[in-house]
C-alpha positions, 0 to 999 in steps of 0.5 A: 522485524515484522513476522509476514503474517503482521505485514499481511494483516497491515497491508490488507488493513490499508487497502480496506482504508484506501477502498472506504477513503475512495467509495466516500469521496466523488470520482473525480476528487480520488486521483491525486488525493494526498491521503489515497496517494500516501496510503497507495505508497504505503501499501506499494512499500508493503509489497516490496517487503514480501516479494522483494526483488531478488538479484542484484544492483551491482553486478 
């Protein structure tokens, strides 16, 4: 399992990566990249890990 500070450090990592993969690339060409879209999900995946949601699916 992966300490909080370790998934942070991740997450701040891709967005550096997804922000430089952006600024290289023309306006146009960034929405629906695979390699923006994939790093969109893995940040969006590292985020429901530190605020997961609370309550519950079956009531």
């Amino acid at each position: 399992m992966r300490s909080e500070d370790q998934i942070k450090r991740k997450l701040h990592e891709l967005s550096r990566q997804r922000d430089l993969l952006v600024s290289r690339m023309p306006a146009d060409q960034s929405a629906g990249n695979p390699q923006v879209d994939r790093i969109e999900d893995m940040i969006l995946m590292l985020e429901w890990v530190l605020d997961q949601p609370s309550g519950s699916y079956h009531v």
